[in-house]
N, CA, C and O of each residue as an XYZ file, in Angstrom:
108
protein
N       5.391     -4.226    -20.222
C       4.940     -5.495    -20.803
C       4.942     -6.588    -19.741
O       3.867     -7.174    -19.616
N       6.073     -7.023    -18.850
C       6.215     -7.813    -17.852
C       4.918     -7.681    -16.879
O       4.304     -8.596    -16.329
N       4.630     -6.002    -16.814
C       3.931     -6.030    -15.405
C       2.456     -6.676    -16.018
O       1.656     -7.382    -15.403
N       2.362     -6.153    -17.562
C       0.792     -6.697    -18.114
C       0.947     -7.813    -17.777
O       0.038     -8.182    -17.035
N       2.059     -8.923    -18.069
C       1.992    -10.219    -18.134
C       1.701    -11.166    -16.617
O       1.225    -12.299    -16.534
N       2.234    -10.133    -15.361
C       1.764    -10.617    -14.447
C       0.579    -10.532    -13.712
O       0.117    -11.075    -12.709
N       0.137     -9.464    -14.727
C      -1.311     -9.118    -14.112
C      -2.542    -10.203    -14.471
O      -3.444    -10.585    -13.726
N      -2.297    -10.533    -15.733
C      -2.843    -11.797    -16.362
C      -2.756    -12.727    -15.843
O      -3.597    -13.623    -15.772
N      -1.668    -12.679    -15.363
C      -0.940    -14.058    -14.595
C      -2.110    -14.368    -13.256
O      -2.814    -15.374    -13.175
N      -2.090    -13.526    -12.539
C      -2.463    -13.425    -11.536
C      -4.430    -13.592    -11.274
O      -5.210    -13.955    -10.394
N      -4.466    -12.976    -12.888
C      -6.319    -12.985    -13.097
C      -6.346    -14.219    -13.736
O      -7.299    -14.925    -13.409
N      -5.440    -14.767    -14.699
C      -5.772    -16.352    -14.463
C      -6.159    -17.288    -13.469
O      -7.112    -18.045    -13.656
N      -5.263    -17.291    -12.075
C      -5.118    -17.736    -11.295
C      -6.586    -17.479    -10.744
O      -7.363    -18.414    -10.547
N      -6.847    -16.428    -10.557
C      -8.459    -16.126     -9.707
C      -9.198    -16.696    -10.267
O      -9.903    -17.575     -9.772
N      -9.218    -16.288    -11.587
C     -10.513    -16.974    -12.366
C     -10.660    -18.783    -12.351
O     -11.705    -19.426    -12.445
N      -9.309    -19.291    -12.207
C      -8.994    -20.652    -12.261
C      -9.804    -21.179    -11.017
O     -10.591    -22.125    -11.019
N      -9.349    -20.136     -9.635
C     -10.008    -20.596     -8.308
C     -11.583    -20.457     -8.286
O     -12.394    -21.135     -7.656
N     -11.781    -19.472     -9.079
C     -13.453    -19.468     -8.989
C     -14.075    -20.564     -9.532
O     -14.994    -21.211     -9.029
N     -13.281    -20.817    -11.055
C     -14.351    -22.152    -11.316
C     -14.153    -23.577    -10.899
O     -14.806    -24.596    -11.128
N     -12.983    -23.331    -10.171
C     -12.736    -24.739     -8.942
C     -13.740    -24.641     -7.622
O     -14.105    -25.621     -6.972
N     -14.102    -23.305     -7.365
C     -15.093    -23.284     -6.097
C     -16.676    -23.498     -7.201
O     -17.565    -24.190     -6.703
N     -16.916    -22.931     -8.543
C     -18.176    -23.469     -8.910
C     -18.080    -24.801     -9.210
O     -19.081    -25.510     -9.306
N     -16.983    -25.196     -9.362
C     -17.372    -26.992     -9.826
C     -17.719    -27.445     -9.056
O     -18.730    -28.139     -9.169
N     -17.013    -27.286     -7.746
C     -17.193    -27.959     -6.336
C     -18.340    -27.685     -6.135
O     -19.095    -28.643     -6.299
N     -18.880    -26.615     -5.797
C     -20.111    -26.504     -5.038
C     -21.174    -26.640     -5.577
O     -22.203    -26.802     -4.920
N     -21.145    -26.588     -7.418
C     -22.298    -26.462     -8.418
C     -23.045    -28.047     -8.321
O     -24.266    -28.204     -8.341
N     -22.038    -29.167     -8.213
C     -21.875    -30.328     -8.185
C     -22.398    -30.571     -7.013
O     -22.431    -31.722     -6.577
C-alpha cells in the first residue's frame, strides 16, 4: 500500500511539472 502511495506521489509530482512547463511555454 505505502509503495502504491509513493508511486502516486511521485506521478503527481511529474504531472504537476509538466503542466508548469505547458503553462509556461503555452503562454
Amino acid at each position: 500500500k505505502i509503495k502504491w502511495f509513493k508511486t502516486m506521489k511521485s506521478i503527481a509530482k511529474f504531472i504537476a511539472k509538466e503542466q508548469m512547463k505547458k503553462h509556461l511555454g503555452g503562454e
